[in-house]
DSSP file (Angstrom, degrees, kcal/mol; ACC not computed):
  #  RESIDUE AA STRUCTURE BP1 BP2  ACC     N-H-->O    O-->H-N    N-H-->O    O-->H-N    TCO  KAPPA ALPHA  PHI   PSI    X-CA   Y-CA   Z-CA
    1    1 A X              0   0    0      0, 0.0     2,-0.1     0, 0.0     0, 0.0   0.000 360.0 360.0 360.0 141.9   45.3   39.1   51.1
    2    2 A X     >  -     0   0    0      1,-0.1     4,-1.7     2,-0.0     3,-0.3  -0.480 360.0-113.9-106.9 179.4   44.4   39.0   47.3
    3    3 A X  T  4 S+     0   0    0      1,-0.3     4,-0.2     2,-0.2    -1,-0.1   0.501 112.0  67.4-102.5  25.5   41.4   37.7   46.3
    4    4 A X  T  4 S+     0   0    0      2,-0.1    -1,-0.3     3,-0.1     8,-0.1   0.340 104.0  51.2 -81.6  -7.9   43.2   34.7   44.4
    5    5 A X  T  4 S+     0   0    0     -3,-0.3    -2,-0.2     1,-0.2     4,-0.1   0.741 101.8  55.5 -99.8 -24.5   44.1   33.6   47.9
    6    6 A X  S  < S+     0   0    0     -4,-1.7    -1,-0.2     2,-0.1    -2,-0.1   0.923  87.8 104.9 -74.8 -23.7   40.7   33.8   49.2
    7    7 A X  S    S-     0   0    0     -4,-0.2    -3,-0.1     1,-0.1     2,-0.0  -0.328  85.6 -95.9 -60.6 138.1   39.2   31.2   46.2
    8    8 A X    >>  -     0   0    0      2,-0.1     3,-2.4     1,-0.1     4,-1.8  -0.252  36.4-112.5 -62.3 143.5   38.4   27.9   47.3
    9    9 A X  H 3> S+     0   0    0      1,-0.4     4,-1.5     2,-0.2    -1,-0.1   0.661 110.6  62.9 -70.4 -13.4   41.2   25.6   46.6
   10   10 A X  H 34 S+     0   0    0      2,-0.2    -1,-0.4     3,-0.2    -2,-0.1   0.099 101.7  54.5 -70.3   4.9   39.5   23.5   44.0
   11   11 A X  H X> S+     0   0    0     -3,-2.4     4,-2.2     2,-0.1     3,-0.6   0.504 108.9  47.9 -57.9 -52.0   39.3   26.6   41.8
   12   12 A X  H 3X S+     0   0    0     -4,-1.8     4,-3.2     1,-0.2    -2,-0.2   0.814 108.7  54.4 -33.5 -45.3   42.9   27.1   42.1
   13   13 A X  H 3< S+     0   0    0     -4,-1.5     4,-0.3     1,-0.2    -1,-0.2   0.632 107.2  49.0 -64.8 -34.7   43.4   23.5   41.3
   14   14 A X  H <> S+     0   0    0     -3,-0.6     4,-2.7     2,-0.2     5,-0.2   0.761 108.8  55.4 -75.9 -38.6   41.4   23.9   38.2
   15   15 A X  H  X S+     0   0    0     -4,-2.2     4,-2.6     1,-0.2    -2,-0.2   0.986 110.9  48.4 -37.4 -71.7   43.7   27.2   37.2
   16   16 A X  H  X S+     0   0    0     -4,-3.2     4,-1.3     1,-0.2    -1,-0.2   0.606 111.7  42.9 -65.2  -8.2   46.7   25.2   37.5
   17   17 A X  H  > S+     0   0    0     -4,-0.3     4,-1.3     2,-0.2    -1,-0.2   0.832 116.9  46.6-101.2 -36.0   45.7   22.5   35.6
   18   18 A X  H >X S+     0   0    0     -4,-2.7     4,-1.9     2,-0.2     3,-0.5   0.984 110.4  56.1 -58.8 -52.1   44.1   24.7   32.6
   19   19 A X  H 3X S+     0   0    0     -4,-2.6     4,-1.0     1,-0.3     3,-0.3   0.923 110.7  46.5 -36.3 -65.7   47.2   26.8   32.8
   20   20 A X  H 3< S+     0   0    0     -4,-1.3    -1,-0.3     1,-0.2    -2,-0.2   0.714 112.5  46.3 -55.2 -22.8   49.2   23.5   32.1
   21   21 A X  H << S+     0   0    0     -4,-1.3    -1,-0.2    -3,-0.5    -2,-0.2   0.784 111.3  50.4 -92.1 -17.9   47.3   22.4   29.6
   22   22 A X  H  < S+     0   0    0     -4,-1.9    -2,-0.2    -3,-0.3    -3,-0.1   0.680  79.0 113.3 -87.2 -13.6   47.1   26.1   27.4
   23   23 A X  S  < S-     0   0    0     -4,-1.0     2,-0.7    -5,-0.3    -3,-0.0  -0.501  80.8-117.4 -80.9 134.3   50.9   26.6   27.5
   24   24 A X        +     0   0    0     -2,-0.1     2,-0.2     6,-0.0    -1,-0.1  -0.618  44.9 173.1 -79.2 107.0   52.1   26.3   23.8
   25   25 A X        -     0   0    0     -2,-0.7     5,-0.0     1,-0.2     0, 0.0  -0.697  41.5-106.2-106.2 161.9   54.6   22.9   23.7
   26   26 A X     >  -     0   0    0     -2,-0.2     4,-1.1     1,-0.1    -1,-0.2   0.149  52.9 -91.5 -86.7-136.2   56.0   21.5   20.7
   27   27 A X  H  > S+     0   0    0      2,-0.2     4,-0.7     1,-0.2     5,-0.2   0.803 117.5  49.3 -92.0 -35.5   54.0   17.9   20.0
   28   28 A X  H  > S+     0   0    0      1,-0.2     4,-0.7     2,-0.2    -1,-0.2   0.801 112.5  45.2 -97.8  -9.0   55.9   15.4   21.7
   29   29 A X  H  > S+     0   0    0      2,-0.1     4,-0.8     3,-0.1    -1,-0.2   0.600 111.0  51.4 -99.6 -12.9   56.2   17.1   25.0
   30   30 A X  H  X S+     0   0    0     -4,-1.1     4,-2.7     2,-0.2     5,-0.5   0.862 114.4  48.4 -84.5 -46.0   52.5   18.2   25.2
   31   31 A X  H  X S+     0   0    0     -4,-0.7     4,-2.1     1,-0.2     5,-0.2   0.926 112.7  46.3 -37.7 -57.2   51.7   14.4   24.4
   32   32 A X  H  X S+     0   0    0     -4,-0.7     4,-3.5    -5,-0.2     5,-0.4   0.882 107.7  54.9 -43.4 -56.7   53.9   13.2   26.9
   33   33 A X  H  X S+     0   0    0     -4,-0.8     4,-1.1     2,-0.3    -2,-0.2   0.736 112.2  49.9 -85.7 -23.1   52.7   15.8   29.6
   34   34 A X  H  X S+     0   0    0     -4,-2.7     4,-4.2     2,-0.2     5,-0.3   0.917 100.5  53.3 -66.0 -60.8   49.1   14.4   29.0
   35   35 A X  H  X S+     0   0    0     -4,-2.1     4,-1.1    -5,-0.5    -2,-0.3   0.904 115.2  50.1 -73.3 -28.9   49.7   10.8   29.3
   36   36 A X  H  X S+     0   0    0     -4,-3.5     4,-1.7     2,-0.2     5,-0.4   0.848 116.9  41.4 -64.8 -42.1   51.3   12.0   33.0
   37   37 A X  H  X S+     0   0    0     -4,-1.1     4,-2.4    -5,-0.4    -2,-0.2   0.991 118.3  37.6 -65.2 -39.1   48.6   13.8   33.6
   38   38 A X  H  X S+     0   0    0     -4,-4.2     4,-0.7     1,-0.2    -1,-0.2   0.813 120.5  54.3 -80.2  -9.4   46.0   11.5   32.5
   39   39 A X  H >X S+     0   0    0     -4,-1.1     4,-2.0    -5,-0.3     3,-0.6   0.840 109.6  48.7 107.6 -83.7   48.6    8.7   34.1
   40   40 A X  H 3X S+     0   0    0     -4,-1.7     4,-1.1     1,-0.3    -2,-0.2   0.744 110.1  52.0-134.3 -45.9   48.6   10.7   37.7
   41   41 A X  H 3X S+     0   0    0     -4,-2.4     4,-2.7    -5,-0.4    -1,-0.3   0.834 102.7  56.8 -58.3 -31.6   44.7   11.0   37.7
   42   42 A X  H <X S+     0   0    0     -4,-0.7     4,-1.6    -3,-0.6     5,-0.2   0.980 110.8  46.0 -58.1 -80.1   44.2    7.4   37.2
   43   43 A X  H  X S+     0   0    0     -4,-2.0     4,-2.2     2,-0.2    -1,-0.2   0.899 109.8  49.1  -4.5 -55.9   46.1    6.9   40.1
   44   44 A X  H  < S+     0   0    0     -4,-1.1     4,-0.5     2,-0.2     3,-0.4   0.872 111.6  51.3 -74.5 -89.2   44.5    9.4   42.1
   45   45 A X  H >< S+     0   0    0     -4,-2.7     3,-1.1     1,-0.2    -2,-0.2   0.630 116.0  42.6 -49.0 -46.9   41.0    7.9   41.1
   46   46 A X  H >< S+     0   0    0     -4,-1.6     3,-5.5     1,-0.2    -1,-0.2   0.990 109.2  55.3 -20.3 -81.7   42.4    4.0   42.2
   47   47 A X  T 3< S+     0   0    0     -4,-2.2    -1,-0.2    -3,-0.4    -2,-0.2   0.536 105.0  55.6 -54.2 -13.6   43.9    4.9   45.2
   48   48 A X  T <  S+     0   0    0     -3,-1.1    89,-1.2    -4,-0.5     2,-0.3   0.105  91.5  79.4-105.5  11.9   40.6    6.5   46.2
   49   49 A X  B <   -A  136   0A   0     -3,-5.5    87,-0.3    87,-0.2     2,-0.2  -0.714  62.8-147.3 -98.8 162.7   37.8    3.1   45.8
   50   50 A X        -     0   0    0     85,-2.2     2,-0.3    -2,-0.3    -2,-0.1  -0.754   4.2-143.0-111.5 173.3   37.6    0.7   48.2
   51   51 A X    >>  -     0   0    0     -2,-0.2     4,-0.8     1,-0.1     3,-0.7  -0.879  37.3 -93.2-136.3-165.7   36.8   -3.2   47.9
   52   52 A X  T 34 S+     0   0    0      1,-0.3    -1,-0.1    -2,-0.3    83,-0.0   0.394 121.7  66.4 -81.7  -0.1   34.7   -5.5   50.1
   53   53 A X  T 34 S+     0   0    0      1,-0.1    -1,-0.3     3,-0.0    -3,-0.0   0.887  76.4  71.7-102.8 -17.5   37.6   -6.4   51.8
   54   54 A X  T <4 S+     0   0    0     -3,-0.7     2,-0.9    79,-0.1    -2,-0.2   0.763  87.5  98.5 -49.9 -16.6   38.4   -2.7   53.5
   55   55 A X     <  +     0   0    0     -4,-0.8     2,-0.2    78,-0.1    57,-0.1  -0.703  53.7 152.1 -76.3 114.0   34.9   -4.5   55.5
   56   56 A X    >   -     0   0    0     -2,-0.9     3,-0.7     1,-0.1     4,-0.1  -0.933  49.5-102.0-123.7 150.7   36.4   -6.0   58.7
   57   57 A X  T 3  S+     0   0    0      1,-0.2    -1,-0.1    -2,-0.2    73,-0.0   0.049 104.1  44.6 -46.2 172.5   34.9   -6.6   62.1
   58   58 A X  T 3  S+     0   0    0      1,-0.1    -1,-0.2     3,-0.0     4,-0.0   0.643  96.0  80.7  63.8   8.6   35.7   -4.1   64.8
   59   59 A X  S <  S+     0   0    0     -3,-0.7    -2,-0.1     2,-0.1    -1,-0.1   0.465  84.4  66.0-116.4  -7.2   35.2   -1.2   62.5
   60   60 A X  S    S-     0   0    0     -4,-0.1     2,-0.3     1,-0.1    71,-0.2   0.546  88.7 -89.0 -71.7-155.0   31.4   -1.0   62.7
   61   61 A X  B     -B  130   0B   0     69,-1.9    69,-1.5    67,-0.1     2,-0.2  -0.930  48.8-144.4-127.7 151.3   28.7   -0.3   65.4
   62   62 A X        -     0   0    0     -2,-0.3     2,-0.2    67,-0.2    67,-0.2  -0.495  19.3-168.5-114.5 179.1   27.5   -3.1   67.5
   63   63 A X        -     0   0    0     -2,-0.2    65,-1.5    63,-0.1     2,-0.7  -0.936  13.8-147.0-124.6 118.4   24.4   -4.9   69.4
   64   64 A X  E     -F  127   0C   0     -2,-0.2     2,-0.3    63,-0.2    63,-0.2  -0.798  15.0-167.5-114.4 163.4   23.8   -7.2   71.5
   65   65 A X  E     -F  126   0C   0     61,-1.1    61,-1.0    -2,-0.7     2,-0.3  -0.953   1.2-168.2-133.9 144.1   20.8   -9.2   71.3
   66   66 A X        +     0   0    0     -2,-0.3    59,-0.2    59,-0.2    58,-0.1  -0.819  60.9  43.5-126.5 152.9   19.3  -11.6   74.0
   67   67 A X  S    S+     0   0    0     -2,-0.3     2,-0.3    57,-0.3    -1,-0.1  -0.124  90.9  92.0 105.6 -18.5   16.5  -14.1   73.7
   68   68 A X        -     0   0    0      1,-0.1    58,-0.2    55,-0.1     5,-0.1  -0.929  67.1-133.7-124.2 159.9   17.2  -15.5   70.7
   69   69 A X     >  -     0   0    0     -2,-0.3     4,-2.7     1,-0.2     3,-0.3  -0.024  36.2-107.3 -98.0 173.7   19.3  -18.5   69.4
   70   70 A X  T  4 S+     0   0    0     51,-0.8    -1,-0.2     1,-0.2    52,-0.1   0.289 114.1  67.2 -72.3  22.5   21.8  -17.9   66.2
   71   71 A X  T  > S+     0   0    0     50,-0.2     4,-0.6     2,-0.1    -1,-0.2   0.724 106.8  40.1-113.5 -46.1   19.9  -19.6   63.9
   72   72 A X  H  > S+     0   0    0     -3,-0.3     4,-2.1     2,-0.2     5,-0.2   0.858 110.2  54.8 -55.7 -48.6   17.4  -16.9   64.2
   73   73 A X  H  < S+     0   0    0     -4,-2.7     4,-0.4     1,-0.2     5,-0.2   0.757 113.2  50.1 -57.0 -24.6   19.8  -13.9   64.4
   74   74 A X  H  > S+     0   0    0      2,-0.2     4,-0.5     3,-0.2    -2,-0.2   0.656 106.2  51.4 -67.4 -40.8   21.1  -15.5   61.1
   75   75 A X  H  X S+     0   0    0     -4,-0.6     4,-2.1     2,-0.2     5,-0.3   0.894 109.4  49.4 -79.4 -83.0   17.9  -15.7   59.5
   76   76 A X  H  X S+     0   0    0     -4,-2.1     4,-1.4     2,-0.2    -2,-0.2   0.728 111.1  51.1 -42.3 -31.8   17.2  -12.2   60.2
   77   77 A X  H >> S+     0   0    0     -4,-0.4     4,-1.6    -5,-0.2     3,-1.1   0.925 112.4  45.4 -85.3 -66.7   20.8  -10.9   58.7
   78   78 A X  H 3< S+     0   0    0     -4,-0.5    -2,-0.2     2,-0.3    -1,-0.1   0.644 109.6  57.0 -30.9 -29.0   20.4  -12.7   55.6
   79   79 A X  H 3X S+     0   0    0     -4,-2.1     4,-1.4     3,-0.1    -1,-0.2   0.899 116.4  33.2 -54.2 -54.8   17.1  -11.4   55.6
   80   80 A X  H <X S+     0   0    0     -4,-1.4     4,-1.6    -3,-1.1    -2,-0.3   0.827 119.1  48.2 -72.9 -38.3   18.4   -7.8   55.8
   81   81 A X  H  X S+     0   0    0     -4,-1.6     4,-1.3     1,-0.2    -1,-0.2   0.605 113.7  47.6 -81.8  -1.4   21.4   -8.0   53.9
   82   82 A X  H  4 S+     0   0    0     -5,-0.3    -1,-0.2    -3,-0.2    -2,-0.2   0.828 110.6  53.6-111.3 -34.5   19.5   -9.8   51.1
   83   83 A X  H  < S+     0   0    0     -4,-1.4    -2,-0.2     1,-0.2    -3,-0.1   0.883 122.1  30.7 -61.1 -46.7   16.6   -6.8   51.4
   84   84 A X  H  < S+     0   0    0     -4,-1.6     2,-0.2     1,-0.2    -1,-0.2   0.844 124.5   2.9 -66.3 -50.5   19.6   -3.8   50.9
   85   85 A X  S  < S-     0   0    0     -4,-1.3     2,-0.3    -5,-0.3    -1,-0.2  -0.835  85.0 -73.8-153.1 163.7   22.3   -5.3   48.7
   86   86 A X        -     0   0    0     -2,-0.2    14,-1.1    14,-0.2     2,-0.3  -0.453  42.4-130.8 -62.3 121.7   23.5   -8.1   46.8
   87   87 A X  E     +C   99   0B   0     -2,-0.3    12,-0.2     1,-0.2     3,-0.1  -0.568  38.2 166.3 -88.2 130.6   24.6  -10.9   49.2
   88   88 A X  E     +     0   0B   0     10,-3.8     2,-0.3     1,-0.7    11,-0.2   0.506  67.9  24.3-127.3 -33.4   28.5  -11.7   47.4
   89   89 A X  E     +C   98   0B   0      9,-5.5     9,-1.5     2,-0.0    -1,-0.7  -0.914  66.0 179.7-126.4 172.9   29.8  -13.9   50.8
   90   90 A X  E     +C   97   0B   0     -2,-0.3     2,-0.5     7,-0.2     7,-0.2  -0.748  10.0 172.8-158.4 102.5   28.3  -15.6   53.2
   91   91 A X  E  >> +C   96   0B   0      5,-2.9     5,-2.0    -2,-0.2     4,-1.9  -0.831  11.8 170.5-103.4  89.7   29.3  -17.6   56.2
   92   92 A X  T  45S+     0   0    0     -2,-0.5    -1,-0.1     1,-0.2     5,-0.0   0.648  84.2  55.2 -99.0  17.2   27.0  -18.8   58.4
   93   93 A X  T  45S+     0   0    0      1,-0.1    -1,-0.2     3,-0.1    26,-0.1   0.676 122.5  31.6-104.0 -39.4   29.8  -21.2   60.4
   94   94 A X  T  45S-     0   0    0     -3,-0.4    -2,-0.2    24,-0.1    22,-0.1   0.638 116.8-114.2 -75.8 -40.1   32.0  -18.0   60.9
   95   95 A X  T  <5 +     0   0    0     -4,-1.9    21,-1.1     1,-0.1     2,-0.6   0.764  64.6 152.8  88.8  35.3   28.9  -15.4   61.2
   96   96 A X  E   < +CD  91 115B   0     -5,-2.0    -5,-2.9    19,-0.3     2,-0.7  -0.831  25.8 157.4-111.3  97.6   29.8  -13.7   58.3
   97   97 A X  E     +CD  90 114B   0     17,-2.6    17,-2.3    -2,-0.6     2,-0.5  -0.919   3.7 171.6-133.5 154.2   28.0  -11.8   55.6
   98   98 A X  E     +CD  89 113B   0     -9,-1.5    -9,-5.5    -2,-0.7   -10,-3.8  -0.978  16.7 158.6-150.1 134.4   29.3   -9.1   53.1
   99   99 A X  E     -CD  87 112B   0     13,-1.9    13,-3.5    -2,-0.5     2,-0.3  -0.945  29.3-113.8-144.3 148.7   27.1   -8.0   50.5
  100  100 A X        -     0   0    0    -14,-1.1   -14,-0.2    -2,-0.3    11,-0.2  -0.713   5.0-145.6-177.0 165.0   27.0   -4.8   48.3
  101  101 A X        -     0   0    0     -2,-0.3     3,-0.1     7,-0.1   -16,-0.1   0.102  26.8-163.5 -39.5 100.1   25.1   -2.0   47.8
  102  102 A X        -     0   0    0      7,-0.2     8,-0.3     1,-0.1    -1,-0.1  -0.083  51.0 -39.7 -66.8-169.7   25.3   -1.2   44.0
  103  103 A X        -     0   0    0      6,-0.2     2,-0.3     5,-0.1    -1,-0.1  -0.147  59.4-174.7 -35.0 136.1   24.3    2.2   42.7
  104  104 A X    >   -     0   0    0     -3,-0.1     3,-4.1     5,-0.0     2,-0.6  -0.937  32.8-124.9-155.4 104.9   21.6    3.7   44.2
  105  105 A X  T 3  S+     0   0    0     -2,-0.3    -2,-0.1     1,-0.3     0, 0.0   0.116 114.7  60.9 -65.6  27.9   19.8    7.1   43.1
  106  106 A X  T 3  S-     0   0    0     -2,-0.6    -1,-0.3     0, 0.0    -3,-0.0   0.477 113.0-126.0 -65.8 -36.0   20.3    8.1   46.6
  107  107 A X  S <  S+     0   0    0     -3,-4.1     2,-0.7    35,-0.1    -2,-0.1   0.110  71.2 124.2 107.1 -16.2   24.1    7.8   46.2
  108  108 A X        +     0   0    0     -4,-0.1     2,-0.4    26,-0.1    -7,-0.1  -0.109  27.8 145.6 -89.3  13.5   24.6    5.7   48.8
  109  109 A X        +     0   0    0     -2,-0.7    26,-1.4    -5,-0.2     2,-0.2  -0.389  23.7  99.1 -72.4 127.6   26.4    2.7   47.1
  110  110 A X  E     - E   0 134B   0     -2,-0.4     2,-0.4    -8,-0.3    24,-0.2  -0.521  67.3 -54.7-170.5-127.1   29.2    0.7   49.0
  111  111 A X  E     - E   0 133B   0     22,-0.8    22,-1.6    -2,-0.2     2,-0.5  -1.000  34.8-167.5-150.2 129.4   29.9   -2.6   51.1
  112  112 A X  E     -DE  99 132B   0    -13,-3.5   -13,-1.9    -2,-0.4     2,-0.4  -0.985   3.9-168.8-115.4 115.5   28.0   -3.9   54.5
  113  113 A X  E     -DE  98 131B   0     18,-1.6    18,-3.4    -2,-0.5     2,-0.4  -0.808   5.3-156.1-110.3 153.3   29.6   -6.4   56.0
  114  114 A X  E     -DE  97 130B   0    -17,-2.3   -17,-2.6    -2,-0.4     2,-0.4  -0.998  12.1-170.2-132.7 127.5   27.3   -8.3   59.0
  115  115 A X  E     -D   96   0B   0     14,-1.8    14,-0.5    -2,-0.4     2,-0.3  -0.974   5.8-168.2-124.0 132.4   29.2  -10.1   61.9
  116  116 A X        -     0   0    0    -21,-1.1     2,-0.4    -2,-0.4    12,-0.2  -0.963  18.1-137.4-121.9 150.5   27.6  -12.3   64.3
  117  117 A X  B    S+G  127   0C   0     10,-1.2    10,-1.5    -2,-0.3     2,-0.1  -0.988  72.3  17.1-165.8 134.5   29.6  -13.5   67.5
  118  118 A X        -     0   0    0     -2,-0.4    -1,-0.2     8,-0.3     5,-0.1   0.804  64.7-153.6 -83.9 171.4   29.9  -15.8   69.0
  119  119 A X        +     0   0    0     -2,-0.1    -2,-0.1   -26,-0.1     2,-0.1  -0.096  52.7 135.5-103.5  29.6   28.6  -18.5   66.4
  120  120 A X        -     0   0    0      1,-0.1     3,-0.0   -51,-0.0     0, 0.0  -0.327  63.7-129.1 -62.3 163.3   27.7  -20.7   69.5
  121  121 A X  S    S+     0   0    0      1,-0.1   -51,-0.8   -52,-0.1   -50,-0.2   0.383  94.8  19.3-121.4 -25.1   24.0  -22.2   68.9
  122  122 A X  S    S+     0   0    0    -53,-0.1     2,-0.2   -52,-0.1    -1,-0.1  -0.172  79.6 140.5-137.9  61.6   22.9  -20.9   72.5
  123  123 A X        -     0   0    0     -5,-0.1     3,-0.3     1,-0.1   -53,-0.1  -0.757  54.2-110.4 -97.2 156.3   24.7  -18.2   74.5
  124  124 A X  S    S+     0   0    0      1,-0.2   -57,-0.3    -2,-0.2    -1,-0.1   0.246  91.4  20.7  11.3 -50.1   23.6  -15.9   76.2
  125  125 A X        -     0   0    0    -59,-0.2     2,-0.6   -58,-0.1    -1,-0.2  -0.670  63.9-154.8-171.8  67.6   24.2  -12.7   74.6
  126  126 A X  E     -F   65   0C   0    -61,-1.0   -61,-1.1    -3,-0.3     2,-0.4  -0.542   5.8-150.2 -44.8 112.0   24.8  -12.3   71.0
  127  127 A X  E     -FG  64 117C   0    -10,-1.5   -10,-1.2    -2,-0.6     2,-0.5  -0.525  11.3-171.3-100.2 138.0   26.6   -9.6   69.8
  128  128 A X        -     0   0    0    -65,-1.5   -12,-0.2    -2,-0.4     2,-0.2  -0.686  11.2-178.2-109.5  71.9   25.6   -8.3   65.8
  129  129 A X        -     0   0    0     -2,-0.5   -14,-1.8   -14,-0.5     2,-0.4  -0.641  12.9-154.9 -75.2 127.1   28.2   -5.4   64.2
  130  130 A X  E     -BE  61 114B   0    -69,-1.5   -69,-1.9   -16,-0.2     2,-0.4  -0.982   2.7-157.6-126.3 177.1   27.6   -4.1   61.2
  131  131 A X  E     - E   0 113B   0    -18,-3.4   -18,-1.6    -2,-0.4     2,-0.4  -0.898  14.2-176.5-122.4 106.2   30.6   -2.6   59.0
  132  132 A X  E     + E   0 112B   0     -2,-0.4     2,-0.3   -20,-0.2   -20,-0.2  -0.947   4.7 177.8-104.9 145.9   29.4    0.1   56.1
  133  133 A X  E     - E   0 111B   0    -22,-1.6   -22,-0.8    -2,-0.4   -83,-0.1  -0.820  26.7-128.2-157.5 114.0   31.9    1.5   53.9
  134  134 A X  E     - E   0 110B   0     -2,-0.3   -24,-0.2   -24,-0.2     3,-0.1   0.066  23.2-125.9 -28.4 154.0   31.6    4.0   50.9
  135  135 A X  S    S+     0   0    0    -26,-1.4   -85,-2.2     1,-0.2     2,-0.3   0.473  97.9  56.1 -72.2  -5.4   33.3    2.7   47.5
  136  136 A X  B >  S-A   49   0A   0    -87,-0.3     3,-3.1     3,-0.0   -87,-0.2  -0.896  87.2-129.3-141.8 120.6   34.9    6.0   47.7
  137  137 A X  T 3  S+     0   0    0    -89,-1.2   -89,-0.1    -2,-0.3    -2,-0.1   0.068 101.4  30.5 -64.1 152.8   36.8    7.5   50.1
  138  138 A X  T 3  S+     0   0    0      1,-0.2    -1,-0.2    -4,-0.0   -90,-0.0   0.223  78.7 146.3 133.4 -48.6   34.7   11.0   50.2
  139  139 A X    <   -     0   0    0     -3,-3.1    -1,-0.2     1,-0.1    -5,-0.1   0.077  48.8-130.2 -72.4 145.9   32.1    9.9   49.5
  140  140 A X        -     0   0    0      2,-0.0     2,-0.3   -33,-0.0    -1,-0.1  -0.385  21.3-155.6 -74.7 140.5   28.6   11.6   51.2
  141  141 A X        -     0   0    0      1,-0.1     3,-0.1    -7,-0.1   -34,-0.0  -0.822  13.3-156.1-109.2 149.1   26.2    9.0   52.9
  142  142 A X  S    S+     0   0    0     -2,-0.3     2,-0.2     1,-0.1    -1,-0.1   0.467  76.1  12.0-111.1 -18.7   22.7   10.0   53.1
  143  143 A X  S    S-     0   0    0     -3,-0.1     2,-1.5   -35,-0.0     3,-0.2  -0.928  78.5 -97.0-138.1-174.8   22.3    7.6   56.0
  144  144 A X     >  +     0   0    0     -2,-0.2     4,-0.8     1,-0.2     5,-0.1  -0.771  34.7 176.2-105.5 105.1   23.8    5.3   58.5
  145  145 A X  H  > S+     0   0    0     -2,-1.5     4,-2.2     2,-0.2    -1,-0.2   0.715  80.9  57.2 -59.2 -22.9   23.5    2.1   56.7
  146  146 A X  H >> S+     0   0    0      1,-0.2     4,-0.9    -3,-0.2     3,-0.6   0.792 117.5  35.5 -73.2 -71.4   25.5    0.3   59.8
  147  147 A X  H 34 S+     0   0    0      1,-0.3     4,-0.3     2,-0.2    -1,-0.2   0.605 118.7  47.6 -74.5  -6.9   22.6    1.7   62.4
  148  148 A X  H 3X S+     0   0    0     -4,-0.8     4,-2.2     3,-0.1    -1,-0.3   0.890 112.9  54.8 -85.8 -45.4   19.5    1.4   59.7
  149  149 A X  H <X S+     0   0    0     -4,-2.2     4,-2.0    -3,-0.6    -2,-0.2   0.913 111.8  40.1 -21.7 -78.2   21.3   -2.5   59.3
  150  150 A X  H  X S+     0   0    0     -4,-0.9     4,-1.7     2,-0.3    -1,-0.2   0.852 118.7  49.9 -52.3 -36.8   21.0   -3.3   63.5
  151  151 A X  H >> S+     0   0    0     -4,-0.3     4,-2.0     1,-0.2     3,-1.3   0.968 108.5  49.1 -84.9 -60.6   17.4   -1.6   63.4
  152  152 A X  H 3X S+     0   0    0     -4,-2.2     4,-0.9     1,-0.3    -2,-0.3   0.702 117.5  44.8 -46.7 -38.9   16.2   -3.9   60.2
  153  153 A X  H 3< S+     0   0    0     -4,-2.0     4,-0.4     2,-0.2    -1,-0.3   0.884 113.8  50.2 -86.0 -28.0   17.6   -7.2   62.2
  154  154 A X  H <X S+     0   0    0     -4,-1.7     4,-2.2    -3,-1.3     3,-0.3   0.885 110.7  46.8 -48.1 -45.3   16.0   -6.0   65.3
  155  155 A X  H  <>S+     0   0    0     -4,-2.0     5,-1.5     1,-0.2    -3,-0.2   0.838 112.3  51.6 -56.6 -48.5   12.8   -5.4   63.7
  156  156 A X  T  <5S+     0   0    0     -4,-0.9    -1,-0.2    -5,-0.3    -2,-0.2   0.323 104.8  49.1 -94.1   7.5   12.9   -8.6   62.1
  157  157 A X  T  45S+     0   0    0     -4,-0.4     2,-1.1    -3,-0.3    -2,-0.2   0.616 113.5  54.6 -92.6 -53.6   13.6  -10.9   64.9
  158  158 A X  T  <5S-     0   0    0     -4,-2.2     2,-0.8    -5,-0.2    -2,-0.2  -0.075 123.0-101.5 -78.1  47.3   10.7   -8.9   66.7
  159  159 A X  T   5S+     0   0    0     -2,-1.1     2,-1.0     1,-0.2    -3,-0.2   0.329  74.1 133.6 104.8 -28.3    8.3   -9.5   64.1
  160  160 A X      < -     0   0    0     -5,-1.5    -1,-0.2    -2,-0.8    -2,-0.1  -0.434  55.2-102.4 -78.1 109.8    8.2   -6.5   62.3
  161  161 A X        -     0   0    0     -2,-1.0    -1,-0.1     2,-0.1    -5,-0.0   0.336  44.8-102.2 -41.1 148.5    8.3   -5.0   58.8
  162  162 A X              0   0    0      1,-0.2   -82,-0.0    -6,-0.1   -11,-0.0  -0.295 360.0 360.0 -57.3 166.0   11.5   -3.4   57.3
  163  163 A X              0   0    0    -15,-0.1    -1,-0.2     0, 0.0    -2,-0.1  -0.117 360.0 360.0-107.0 360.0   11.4    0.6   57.3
């Protein structure tokens, strides 16, 4: 094994791409071979955001919560979503909020969606999901926004200051 094969493959990647770019071309084919390249990264960098609709129910973590009616559980997501991120929809007819998180010197910016179910006015058993999802696939979370979400509406139905 040589010790180009042993280098991480993002060094490689950087070889080949300096390599392509140092090779002597006349003018109109090195022009060309940029605008594909710069053309084939723009791509790459699209195909790799997300938007506030990749938030759907049924992709989160959930809760259910007893003892209190939806108006309260409502109160208490709007509280929290309003505390994290920028609130961009809101439904309270559906159970529906999607807010998000801008830039953040933590890094941690992306889209929270908050589902509440059923949107009955007294049942039993409410069930809460929330949905976090980077703006980029890749991208490193420094926490679990869905499970800090469910604790910050728990907390605030019992009474209790955000963490």
């Amino acid at each position: 094994m040589t010790d180009r094969a042993r280098q991480h493959p993002w060094l490689r990647v950087q070889r080949l791409i300096r390599s392509i770019l140092e090779v002597r071309r006349d003018a109109v084919t090195h022009s060309a071979l940029n605008v594909a390249i710069l053309f084939v990264l723009v791509v790459a960098c699209v195909a790799a955001c997300r938007s506030l609709d990749s938030v759907k129910p049924g992709l989160g973590r959930t809760i259910e919560i007893r003892g209190h009616t939806y108006e309260e559980i409502w109160r208490a997501a709007l509280r929290v979503a309003d505390e994290h991120a920028e609130i961009l929809e809101r439904n309270e007819a559906l159970g529906v909020i999607r807010a998000e998180r801008t830039y953040h010197f933590m890094g941690d910016s992306g889209w929270i969606g908050i589902f509440i179910r059923p949107v009955a006015p007294s049942a039993e058993v409410y069930t809460v999901e929330a949905v976090f999802r980077p703006k980029a696939y890749g991208q490193i979370q420094m926490q679990s926004w869905e499970r800090k979400t469910l604790r910050d509406i728990v907390d605030t139905l019992q009474g209790r200051p955000l963490r």
